[in-house]
DSSP file (Angstrom, degrees, kcal/mol; ACC not computed):
  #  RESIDUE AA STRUCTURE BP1 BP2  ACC     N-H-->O    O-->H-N    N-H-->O    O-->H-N    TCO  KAPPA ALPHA  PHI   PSI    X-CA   Y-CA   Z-CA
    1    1 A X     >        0   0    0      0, 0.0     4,-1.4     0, 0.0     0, 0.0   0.000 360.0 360.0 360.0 -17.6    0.0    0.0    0.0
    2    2 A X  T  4  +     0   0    0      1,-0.2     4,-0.5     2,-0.2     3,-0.5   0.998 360.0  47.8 -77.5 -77.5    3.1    2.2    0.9
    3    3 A X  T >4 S+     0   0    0      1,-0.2     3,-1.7     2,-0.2     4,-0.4   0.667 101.2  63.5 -25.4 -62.0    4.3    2.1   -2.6
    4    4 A X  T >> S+     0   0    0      1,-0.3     4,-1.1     2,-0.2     3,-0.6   0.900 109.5  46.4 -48.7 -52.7    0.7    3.1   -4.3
    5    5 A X  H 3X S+     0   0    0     -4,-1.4     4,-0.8    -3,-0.5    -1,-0.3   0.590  85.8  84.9 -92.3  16.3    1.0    6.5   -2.3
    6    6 A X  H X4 S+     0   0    0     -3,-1.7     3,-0.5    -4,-0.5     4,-0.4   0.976  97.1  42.8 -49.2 -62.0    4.5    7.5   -3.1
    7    7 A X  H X> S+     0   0    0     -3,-0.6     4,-1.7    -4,-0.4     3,-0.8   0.748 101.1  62.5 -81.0 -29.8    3.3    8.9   -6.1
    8    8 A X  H 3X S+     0   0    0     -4,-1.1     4,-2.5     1,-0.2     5,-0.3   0.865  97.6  67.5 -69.5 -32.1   -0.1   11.0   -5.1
    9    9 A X  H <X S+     0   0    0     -4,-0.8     4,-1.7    -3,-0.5    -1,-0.2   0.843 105.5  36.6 -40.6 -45.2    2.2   13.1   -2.7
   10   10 A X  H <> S+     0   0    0     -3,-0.8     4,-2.6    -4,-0.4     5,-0.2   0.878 114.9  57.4 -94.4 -32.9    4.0   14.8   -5.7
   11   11 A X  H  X S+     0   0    0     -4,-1.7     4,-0.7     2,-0.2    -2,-0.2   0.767 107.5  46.2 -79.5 -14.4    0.8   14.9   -7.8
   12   12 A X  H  X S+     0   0    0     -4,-2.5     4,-1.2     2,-0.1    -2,-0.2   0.882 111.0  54.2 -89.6 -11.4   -1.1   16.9   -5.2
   13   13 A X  H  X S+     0   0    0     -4,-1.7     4,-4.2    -5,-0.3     5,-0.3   0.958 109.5  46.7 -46.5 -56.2    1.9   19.1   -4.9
   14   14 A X  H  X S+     0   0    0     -4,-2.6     4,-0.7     2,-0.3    -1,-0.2   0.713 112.2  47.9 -52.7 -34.4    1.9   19.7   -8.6
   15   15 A X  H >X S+     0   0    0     -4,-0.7     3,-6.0    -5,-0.2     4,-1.0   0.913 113.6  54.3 -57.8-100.4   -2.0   20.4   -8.6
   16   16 A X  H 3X S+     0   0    0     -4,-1.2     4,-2.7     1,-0.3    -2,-0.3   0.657 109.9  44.0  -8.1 -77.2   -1.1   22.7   -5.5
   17   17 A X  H 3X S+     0   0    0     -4,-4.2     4,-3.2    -5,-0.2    -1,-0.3   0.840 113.4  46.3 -69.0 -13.9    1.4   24.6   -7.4
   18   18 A X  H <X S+     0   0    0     -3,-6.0     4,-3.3    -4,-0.7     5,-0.3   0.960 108.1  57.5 -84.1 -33.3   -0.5   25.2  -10.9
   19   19 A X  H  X S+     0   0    0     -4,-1.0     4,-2.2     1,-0.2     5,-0.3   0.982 113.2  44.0 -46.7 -58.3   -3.7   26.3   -8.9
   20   20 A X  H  X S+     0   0    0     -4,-2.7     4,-2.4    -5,-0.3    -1,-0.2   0.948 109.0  57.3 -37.8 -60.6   -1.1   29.1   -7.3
   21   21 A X  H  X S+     0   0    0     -4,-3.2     4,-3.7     1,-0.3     5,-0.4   0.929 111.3  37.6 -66.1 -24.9    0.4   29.9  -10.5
   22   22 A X  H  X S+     0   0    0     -4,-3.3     4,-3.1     1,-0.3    -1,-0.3   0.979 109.3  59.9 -67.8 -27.6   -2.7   30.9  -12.3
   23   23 A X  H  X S+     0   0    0     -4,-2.2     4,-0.9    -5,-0.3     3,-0.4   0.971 114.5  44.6 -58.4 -36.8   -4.2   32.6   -9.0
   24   24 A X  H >X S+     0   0    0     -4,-2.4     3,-2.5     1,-0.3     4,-2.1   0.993 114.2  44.7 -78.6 -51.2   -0.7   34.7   -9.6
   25   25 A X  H 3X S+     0   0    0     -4,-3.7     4,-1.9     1,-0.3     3,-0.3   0.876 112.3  55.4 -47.7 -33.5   -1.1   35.2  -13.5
   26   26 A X  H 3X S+     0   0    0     -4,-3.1     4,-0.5    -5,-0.4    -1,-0.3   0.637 106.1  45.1 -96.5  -6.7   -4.6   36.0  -12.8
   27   27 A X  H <X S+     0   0    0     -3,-2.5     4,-1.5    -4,-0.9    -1,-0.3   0.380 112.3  62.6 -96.0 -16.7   -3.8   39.0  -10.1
   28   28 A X  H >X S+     0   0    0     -4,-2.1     3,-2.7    -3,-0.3     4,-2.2   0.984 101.8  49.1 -46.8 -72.6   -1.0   40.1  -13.1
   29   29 A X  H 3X S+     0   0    0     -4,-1.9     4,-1.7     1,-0.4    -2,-0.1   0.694 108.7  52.1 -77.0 -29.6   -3.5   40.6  -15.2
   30   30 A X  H 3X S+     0   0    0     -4,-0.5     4,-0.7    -5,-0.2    -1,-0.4   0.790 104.5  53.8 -33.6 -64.8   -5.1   42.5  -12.9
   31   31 A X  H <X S+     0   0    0     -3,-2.7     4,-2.7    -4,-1.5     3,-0.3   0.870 109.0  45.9 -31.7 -60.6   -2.5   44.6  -12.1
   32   32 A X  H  < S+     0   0    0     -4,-2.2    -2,-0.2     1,-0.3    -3,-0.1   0.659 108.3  59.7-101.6   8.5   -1.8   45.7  -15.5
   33   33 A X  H  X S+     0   0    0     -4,-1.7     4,-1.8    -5,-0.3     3,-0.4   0.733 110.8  46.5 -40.0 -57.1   -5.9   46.2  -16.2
   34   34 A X  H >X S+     0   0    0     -4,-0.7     3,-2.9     1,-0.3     4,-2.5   0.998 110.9  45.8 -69.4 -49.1   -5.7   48.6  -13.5
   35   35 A X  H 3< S+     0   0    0     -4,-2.7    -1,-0.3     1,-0.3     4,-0.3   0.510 111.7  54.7 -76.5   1.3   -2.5   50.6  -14.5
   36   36 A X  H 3> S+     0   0    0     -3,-0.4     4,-0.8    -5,-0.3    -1,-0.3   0.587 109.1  52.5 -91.8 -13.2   -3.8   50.9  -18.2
   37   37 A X  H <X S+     0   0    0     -3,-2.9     4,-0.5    -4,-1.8    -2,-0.2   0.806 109.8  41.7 -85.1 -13.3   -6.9   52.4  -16.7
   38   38 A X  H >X S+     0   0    0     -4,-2.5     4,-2.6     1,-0.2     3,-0.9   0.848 110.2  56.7 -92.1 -27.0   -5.4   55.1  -14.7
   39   39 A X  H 3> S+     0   0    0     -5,-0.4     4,-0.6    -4,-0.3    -1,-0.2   0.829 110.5  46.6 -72.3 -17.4   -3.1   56.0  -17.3
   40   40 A X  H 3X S+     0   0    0     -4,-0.8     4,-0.6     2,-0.2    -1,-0.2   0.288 108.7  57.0 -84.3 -22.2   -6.3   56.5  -19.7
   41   41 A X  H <X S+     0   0    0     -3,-0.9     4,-1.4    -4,-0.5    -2,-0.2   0.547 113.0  38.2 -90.8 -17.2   -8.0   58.4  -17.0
   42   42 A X  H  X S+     0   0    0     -4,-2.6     4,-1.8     2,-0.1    -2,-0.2   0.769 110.1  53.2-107.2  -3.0   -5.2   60.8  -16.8
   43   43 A X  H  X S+     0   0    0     -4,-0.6     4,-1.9    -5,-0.4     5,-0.2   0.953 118.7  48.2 -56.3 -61.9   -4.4   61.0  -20.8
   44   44 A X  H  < S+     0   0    0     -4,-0.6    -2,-0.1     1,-0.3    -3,-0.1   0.826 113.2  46.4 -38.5 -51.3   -8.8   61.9  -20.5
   45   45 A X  H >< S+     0   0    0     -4,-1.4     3,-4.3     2,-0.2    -1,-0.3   0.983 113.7  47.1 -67.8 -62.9   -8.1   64.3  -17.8
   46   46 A X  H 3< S+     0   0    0     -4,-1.8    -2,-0.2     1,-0.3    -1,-0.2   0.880 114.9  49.1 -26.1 -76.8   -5.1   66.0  -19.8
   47   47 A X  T 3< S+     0   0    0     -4,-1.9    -1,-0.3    -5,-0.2     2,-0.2   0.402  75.9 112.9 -37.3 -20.9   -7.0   66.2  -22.6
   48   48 A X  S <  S-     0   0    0     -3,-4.3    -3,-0.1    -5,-0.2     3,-0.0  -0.422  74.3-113.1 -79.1 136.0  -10.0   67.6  -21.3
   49   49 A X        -     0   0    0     -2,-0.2     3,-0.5     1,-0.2    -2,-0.0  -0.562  26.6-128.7 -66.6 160.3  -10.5   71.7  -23.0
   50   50 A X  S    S+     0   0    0      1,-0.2    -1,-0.2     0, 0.0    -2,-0.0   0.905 102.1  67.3 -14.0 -77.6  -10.2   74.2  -20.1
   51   51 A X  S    S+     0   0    0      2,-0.0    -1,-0.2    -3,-0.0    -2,-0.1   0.616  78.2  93.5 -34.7 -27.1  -13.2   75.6  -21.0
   52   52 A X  S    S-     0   0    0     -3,-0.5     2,-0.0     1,-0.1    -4,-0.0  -0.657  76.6-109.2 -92.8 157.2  -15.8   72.8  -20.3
   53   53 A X        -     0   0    0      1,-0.1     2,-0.8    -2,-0.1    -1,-0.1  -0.128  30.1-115.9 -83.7-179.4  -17.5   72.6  -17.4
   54   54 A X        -     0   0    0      1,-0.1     3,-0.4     2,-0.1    -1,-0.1  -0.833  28.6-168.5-105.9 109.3  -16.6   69.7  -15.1
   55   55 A X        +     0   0    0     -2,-0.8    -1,-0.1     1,-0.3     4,-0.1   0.015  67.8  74.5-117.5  62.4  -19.5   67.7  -14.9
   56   56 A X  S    S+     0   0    0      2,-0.1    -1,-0.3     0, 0.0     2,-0.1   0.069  71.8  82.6-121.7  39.4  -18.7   65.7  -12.4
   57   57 A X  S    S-     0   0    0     -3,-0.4     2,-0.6     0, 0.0     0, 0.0  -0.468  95.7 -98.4 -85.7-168.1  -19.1   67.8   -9.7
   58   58 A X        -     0   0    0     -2,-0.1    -2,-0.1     2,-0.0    -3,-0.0  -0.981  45.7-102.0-130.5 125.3  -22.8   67.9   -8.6
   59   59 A X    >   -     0   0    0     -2,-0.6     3,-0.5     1,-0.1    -4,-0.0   0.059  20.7-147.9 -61.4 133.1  -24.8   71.1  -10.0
   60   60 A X  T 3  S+     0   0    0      1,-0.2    -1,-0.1     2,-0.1    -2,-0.0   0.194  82.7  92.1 -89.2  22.3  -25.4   74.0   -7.5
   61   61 A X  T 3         0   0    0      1,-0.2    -1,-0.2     0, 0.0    -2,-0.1   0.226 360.0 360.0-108.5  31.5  -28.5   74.9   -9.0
   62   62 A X    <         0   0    0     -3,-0.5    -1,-0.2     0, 0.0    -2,-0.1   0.078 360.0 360.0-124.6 360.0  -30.6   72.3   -6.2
């Protein structure tokens, strides 16, 4: 019986570490979601004329 479970030790290790790597790859991708969105909300901001009003602030006319 000893023999039979030699080998299930290193296959749940192996399980165990590909379940990690994709939890890591999947918080990458995460990461570099977020930082393409803030760099795209301050290119928007840049970009935005002087002149217009900012609407998000919330209108003083209530």
């Amino acid at each position: 019986m000893r023999k039979q479970q030699s080998g299930v030790m290193l296959l749940e290790a192996l399980i165990a570490i590909l379940i990690f790597s994709l939890g890591v790859l999947g918080i990458g991708g995460l990461q570099a979601s977020a930082v393409a969105a803030t760099r795209d909300a301050k290119i928007s901001h840049r970009c935005r004329p002087a002149g217009e009003p900012d609407t998000s602030r919330a209108d003083d006319d209530r």
